[in-house]
N, C-alpha and C positions, 0 to 999 in steps of 0.2 A: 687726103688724110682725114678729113670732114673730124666731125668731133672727138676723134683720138687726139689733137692738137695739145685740146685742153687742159688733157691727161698727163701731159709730158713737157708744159709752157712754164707754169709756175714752181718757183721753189730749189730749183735745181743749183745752184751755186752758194746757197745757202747753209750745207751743213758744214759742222767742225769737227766731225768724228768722222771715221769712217772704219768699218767691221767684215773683216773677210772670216769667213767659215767654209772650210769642207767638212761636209756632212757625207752618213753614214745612214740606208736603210735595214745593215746587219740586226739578225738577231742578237737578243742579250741586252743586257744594261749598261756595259762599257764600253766603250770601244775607240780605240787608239787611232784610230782613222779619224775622227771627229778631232779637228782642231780650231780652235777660234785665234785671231791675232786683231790686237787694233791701233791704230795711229791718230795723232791727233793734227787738224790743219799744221800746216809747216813741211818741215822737210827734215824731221824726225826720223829715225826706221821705226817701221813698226814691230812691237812686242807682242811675242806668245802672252796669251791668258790663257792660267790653267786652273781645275777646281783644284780643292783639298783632295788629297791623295795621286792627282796627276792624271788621272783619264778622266774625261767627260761620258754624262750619258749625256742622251739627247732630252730628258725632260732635267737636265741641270743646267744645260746650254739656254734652255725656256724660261729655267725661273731666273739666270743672270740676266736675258734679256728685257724680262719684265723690270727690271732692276733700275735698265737704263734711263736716261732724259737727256732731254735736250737737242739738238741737231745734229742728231746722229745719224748715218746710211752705213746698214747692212746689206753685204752680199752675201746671198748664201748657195754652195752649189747643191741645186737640185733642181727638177724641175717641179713651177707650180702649178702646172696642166697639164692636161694630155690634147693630143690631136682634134679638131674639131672633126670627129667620122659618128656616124650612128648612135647614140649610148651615151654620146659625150658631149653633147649640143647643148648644157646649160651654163650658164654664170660662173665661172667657176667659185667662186664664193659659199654658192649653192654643193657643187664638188665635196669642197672641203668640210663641210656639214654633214654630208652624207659618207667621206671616210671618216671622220671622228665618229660619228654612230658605230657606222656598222665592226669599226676595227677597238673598239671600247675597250673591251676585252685584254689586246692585245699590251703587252707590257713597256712601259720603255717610247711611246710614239710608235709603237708599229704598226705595219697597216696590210698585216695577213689576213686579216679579217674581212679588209675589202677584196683583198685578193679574189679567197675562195669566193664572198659574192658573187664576183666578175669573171669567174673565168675564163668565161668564153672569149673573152676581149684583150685578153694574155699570152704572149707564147713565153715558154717555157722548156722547150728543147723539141724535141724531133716528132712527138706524138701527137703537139698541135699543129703541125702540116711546113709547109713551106713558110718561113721565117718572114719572107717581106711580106705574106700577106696580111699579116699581122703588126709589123715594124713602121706603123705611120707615121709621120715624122709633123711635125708642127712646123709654122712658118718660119718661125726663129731659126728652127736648125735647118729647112732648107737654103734658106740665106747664110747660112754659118759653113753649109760645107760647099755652096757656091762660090765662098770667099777662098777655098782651097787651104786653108790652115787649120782645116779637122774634119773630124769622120765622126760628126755626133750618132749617139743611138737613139734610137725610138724610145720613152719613156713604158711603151706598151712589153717592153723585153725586161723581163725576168731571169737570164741566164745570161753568166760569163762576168769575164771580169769587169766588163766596159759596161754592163748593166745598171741605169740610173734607174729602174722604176721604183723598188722598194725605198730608194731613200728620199726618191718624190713623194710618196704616201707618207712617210714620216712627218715630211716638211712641210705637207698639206698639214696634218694634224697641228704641228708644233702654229703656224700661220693661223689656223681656226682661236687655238684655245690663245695666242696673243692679242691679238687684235689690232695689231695696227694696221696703219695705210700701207698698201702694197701696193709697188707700181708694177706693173701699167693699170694692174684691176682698179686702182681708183684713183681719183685725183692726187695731186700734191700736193699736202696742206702747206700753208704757208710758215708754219714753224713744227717744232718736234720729231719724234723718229720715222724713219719709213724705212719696209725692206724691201730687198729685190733678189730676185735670180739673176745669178752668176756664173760662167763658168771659168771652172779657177784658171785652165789651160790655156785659154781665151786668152786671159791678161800674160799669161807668161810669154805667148805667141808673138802679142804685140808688142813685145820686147826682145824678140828675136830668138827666141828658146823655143827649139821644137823638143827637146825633152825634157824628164823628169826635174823640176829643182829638188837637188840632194844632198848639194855640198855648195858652202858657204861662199865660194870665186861664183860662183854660177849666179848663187840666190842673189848677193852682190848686184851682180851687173844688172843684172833684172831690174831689181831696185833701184840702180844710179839713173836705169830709163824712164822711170817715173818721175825725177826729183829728187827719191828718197835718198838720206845717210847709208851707208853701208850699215850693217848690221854690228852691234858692236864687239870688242873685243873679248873672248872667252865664249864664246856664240857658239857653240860644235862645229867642228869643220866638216862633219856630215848628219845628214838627220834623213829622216823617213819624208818622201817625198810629200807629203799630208802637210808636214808642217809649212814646206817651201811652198805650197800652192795658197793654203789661208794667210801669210806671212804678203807673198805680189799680190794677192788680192785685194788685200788692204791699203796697201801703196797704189795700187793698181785705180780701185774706185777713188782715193784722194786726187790725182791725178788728172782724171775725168771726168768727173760729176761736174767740175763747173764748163764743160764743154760742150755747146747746145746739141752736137748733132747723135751723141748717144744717146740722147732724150727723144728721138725722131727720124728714127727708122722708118724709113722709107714704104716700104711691107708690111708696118701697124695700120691695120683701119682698128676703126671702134670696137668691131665686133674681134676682132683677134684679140685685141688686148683685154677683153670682158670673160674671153673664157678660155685661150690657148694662155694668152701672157704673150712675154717677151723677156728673153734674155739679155742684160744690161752689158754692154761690151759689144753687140751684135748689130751692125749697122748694114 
């Protein structure tokens, strides 16, 4: 593990909040796929948080977040790297700098800007060639689908519904103009917020749910696997799966963050957690 240890030893049982987010890299400035939910230490359920008017954009997601203090851990799903291959071998710190530049322009967090930059290093349906040559997969997720409870995609993919890269580029953005500690890119301080990459699916998995949470028995039992309260009374007895997913995630990293071995994946050296990352949940 050589000096990734260090990155992932202190701090970890520490927080009293905990903040699940499914994010969105869709065009436009609202968008109902973007849900925040958060819980406090204990065995609470945790609560939607919504803006005024009820959809979130993604730079209103940034300024609540700026908002926050205290020992707080955010998960957010998206990814905060891409694959260490050609093009992609710096810091990712440095990354994230260079999509805020180049995608400025771009309204809302969006990161079309870097796109066009990059496109060579993108597929986008059938005119960039054969899909895996293009679909690298980072260390996280080949561990994640080694574990047999998912089919992560390549951040480098563009196309379909199962495509995380646009809402990576977002999340790089939203991560740059924040500033806090990110793990595994850097250490854990010993008090205040940190975020991380999450995948929402991940948590519902290890709760025995290989589908959608949609309706209120399901999101339930999820929750009861964590610790958490069922949800409470007058709750929808169905909602858009977005909200089931930020809702166990929250539950999900209460649950786990004080548990050493999600901090210490096996598969993190220094150098992956400096520019690939790691996804929190992913052992």
């Amino acid at each position: 593990m050589g000096a990734a240890t260090g990155r992932k030893a202190r701090g970890r049982v520490r927080f009293t909040r905990f903040v699940g987010i499914d994010w969105s890299g869709a065009i436009g400035s609202r968008h109902p796929s973007v849900q925040v939910a958060l819980c406090e230490a204990g065995s609470e359920a945790p609560q939607l948080v919504l803006p005024v008017g009820g959809v979130w954009s993604r730079s209103g997601v940034l300024e609540w977040l700026g908002g926050l203090s205290g020992d707080v851990l955010v998960g957010m799903d998206a990814g905060f790297g891409f694959a260490a291959v050609p093009g992609f071998l710096a810091p990712a710190r440095e990354l994230w700098a260079e999509v805020e530049a180049l995608a400025a322009g771009d309204a809302d967090l969006g990161g079309h800007g870097f796109i066009a930059h990059r496109r060579e290093a993108f597929w986008m349906g059938l005119a960039d060639g054969p899909r895996h040559l293009r679909a690298h997969l980072r260390v996280t997720e080949r561990v994640y689908a080694a574990s047999g409870l998912g089919t992560p995609t390549s951040n480098f993919v563009l196309l379909g519904a199962a495509q995380v890269g646009k809402a990576s580029l977002s999340a790089m953005r939203l991560l740059h103009r924040l500033g806090w500690p990110v793990w595994p890119f850097d250490p854990l301080p010993a008090h205040g917020p940190v975020i991380t990459e999450i995948y929402c699916q991940a948590f519902a998995r290890m709760a025995g749910n290989r589908g959608k949470l949609r309706d209120k028995p399901v999101l339930d039992a999820a929750l009861r696997h964590f610790g958490s309260a069922a949800l409470p009374e007058g709750f929808p007895a169905q909602f858009p799966d977005h909200v089931g997913d930020a809702l166990v995630t929250a539950a999900g990293l209460r649950a786990t963050a004080g548990q050493p071995h999600w901090w210490a994946p096996e598969a993190m050296t220094a150098g992956i957690a400096n520019v690939e990352g790691w996804t929190f949940g992913v052992t």
